[in-house]
N, C-alpha and C positions, 0 to 999 in steps of 0.2 A: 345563186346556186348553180345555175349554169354555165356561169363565164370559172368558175369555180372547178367545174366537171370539166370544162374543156382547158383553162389554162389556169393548173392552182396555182401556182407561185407566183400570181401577180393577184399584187391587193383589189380586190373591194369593197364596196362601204357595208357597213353591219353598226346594229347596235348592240351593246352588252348593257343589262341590268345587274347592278348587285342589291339586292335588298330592294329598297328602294330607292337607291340609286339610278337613273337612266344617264347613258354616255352613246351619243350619235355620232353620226359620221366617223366611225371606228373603221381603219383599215386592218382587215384580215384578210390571212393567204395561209396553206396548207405548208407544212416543213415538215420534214425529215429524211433521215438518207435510206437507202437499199433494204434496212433490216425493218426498219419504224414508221417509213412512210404509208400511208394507206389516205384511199380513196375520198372526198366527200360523204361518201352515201355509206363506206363502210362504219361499223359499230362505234369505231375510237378513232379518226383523224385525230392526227396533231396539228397548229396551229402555231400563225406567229400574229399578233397582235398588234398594231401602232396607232396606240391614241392620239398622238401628238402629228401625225404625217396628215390628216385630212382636215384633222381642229388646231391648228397652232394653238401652242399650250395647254392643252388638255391632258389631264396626269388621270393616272389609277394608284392612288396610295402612294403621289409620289413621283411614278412611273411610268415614263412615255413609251416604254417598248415592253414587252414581254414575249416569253413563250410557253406554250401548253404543250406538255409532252405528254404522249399517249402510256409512256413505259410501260409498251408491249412487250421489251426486251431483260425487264427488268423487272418481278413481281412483286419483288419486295420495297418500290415507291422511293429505296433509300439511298440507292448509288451515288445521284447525282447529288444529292443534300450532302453530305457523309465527305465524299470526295473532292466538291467544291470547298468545304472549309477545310478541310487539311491542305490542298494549295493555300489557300487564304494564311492559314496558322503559318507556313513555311514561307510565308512574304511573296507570294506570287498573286496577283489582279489577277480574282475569278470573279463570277457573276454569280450571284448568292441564288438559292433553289429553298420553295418550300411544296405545300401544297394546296389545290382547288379540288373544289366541285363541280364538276361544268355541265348543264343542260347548253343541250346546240338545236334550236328549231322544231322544237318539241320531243327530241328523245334524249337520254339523259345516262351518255354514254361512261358519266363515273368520276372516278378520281383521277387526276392530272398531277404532274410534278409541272411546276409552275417555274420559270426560270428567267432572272431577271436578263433582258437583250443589254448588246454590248452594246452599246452608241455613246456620245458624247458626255449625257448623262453620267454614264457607269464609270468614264474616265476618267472624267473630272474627281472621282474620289483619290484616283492613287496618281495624277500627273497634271500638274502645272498647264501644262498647252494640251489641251484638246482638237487642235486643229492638224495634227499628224496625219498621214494616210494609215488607214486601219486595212488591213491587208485579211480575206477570207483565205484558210486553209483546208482543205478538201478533199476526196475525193484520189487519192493517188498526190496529190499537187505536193511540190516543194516550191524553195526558194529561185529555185532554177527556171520555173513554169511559168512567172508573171502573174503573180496568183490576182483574182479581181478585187478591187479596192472597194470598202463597205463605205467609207466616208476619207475626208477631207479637204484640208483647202486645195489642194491640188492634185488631184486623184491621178491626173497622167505621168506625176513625177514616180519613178522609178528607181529613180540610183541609188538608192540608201538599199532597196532589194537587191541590185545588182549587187552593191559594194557588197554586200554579205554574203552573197556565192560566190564572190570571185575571191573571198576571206577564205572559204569553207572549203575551198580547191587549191589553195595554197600548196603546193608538194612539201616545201621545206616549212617542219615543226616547227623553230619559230619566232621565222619569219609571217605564219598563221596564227599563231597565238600575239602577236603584234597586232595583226591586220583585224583579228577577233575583236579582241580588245577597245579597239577603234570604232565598230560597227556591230557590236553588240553585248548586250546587259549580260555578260558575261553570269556575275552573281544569281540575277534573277532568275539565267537560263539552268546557272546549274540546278537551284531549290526546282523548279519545272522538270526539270530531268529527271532528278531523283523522286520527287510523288510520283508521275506516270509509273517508273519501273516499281518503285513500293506498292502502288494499287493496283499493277498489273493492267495499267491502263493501253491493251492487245490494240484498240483500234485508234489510239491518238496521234501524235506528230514522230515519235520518236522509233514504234514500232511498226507504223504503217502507214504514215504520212497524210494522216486524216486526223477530223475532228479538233484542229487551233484554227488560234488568231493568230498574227502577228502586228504589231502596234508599231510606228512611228516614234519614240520620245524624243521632239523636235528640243527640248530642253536639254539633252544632256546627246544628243542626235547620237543615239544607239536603237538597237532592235528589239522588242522585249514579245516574247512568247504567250501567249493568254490561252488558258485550257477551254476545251468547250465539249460537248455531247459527251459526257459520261458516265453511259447507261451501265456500260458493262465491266464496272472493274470488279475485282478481287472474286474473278471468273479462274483465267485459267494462270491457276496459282501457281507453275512451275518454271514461270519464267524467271531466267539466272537478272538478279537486280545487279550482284559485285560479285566478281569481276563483269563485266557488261557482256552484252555479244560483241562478240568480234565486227560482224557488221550488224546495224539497224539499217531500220527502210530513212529513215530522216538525214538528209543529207548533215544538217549542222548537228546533228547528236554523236555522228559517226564524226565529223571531221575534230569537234570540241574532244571527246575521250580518246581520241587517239593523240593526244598530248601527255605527254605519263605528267605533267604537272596539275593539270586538269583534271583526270582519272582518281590519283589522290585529294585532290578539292571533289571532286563528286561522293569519293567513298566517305569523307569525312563527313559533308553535307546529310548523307544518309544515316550516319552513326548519329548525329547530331539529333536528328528527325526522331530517329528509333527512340531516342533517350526522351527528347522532352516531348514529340506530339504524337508520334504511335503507340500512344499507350491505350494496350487492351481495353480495360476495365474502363477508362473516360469514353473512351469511345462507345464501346458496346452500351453502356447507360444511357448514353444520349439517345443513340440509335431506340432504343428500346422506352423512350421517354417520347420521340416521334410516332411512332409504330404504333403508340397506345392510343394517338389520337385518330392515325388513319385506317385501322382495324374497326372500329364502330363503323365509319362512314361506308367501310368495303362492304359490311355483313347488311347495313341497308339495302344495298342496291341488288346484293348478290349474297345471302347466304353462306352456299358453298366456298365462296372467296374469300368468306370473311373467318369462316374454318379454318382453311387451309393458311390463313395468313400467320399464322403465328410458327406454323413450319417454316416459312421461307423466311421471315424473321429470324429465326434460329438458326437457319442454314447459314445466311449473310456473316451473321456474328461467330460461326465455328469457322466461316472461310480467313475471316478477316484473322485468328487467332493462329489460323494454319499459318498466314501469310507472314503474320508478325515473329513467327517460330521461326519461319522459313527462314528472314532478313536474319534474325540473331544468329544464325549458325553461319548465313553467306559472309557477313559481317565480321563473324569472329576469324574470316579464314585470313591471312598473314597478308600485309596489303603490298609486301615485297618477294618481286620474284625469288624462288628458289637460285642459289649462287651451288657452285661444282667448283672441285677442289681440283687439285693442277692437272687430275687423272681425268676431269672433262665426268666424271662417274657419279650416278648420287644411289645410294643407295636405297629402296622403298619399303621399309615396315610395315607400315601404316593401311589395313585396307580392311575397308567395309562388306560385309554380305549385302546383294540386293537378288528379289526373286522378280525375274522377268516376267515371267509366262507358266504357267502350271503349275507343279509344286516340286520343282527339284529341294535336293537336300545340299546343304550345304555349310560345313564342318572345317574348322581347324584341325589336323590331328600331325601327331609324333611319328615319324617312323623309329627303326630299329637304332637308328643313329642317332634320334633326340632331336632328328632337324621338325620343324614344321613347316609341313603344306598346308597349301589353300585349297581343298577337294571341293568336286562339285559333282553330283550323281542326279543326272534324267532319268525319267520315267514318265511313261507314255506321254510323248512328248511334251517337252519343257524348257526353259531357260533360266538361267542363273549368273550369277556373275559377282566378284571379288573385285570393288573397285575404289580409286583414291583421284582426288584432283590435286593438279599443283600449278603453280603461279610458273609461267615462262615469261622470259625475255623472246624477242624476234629469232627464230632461229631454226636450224634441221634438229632435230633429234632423233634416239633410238629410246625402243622398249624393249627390253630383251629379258628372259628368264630361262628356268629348266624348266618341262613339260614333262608329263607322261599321259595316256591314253590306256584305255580297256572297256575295247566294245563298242567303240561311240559309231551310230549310225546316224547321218541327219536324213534329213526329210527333204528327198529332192525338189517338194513341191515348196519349198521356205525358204526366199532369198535370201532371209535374215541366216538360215542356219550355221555353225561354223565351232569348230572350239578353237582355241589360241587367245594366243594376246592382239588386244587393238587401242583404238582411242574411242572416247564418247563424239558417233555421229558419224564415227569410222565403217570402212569393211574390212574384211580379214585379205590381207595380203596374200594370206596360203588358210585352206580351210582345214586343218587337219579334220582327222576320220580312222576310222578302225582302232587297233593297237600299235601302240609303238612308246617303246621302255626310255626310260630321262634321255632327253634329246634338247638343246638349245634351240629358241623359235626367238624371232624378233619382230618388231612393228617400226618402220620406218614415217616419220610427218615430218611436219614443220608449220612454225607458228609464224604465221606473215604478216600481224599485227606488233607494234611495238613491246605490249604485254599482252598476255592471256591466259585465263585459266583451262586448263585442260583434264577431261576424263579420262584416266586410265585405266585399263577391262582388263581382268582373266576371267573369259567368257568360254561357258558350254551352253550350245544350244541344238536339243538333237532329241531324236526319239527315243532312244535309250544310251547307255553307258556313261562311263564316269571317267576323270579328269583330274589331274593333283600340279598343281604348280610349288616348286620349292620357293618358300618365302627368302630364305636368304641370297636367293641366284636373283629375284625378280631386283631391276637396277635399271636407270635412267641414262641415256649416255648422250652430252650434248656432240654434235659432230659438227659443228661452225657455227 
């Protein structure tokens, strides 16, 4: 306990009993990152287990490594279960999750998501040679970083990491899609791409350069991506899965979809997904066929938790149906940019009401001519907005319409204030304010990725007054 308190992440020897079971000479050490780590002495350490590193050949059911997650981050016990097998269903090597009961030293800190460790073992199910360097992803870490070697036969060899950033930094498309191709499981990476953006997986390789592996496949000498820690998916449900972000934190996610050949293989991969393994109702049964077995186990230890569990159950399952809704609509959106006709012109119909902030109102209506506007009316202070995406190629453009104005005052204390037109993520170029009768405004960007989808806004945001954009005037204009 003490070498424990002073340096957890290095093993010492313990026993674990199960039943009647005894297993000696067990190496354990403390794990987890920034959000889930916690102390020996506190209530729920997490834990990494290796039977096999003190006992050569000593298994638990099998298994020489495990790990005990505290899923402090996670109340509903199921992320990791849940998520791990949809990589798995989509052909991606995860390491399977179930659950424990763990007393530690006489206190008897609860339930654990139990999660099988990546080592030799785990590899040997999905690759021929198991003697690849297995490569830890971390912490901020890419390809680029030299990330630290978990195992293999030669752990100081590097170049197959190199060959892969110097692929992923290729300028010319592709001649990178060449170099990709050569140094890494292309296939594999895309199905891995597409689950993280599907489960919203915020802290993994692709959106924040944390939480993988990356593996060696000395048999077919490619890269192949492996998921790991994830506690927290199908959290924050608004991230765009198709079209992608323009950039990701992941070096190789950004250099792979910036291939429009690629891009369309990722969106296909995810329609693919949608269709045969994100389905609702399979999912949520299972979920809730687990759930039934660690709800008793919660309400022993803890009552109140074991109350409350069946709310977060529910929450998990409404998130996951939000998300699954989400994809079907990002999905159905056209997987080819918008094309402009000889006039460079495209003209915009098409636009949604959204209510930002308070409760502006916010109406189609006729004027006296029969045109229709897009009106939008503050009060006590509020925000609203008339808005559409569309698919671009690389390029400058304009957004331009008719305006009119009556009243509008903003709030000089509100960066965000503004009425006009802009883009999603944009600011206002010029903030109109007060009165002023049908007047031409425009919004000048440009798209610096080879494709991208883009938010277009007729936005009021202000303490009072109202706002009419002519639908027919509002028009897209490529300028190079």
């Amino acid at each position: 306990m003490d070498q424990l308190r002073q340096h957890p992440r290095t093993y010492v020897s313990g026993t674990i009993r199960e039943g009647n079971v005894t297993y000696t000479n067990v190496a354990i050490r403390l794990k987890g990152g920034p959000g889930s780590s916690r102390p020996v002495d506190d209530n729920k350490p997490a834990f990494t287990v290796n039977f096999d590193r003190l006992a050569p050949g000593q298994k638990f059911h099998g298994l020489k490594k495990l790990h005990l997650n505290n899923s402090v981050q996670d109340g509903s016990y199921l992320s990791e279960k849940i998520s791990r097998e949809l990589f798995e269903a989509a052909g991606v090597p995860a390491p399977r999750a179930a659950h424990a009961v763990v007393e530690f030293n006489g206190r008897e800190p609860g339930v654990y998501v139990l999660v099988e460790g990546i080592n030799k073992q785990f590899l040997r199910r999905y690759f021929k040679d198991t003697l690849g360097n297995l490569y830890d992803g971390h912490s901020q870490s890419d390809v680029t970083h030299g990330l630290r070697t978990n195992s293999g036969e030669n752990r100081r060899e590097h170049s197959c990491l190199k060959a892969l950033a110097a692929a992923a930094r290729e300028p010319d498309l592709d001649q990178r899609l060449a170099a990709l191709e050569k140094t890494l499981d292309i296939d594999r990476f895309i199905s891995f791409l597409a689950v993280e953006m599907m489960i919203c997986h915020w802290d993994g390789y692709a959106l924040n350069r944390n939480n993988y592996r990356i593996y060696h496949d000395r048999a077919n000498d490619r890269m192949v991506f492996l998921p790991q820690g994830i506690d927290q998916a199908f959290q924050r449900l608004n991230i765009q899965a198709f079209p992608p972000p323009p950039r990701m934190a992941g070096l190789v996610a950004t250099s792979v979809l910036e291939i429009p050949k690629m891009r369309e293989r990722y969106r296909e991969r995810m329609v693919q997904l949608l269709t045969n393994v994100f389905q609702f109702a399979a999912i949520t049964n299972h979920l809730y066929e687990v759930a039934a077995k660690v709800r008793p186990v919660l309400a022993e230890t803890d009552p109140n938790a074991g109350a409350a569990y069946r709310n977060r159950v529910a929450s998990f399952c409404r998130r996951i149906q939000q998300r699954v809704n989400l994809l079907e609509r990002q999905l159905s959106v056209p997987s080819r940019a918008i094309k402009f006709d000889q006039t460079d012109i495209r003209p915009l119909p098409s636009w949604e009401p959204k209510i930002d902030l308070g409760n502006p109102s916010l109406t189609k209506d006729q004027d006296v001519n029969g045109k229709t506007l897009l009106h939008i009316s503050a009060q006590e202070g509020s925000a609203g907005s008339w808005r559409t995406r569309v698919l671009l190629d690389r390029g400058r453009y304009r957004l331009e319409g008719k305006v009119k104005l009556q009243g509008v005052e903003l709030d000089p204390d509100d960066p965000k204030a503004g009425a006009g037109l802009r883009i999603s993520r944009g600011k206002f170029s010029r903030k109109l304010s007060g009165n002023m009768e049908w007047a031409n405004v425009s919004f000048d960007f440009e798209v610096e990725q080879e494709q991208a989808e883009v938010g277009l806004v007729c936005e009021l945001r202000a303490t009072e007054g109202q706002i009419w954009f002519d639908l027919a005037s509002l028009r897209l204009i490529r300028k190079e």
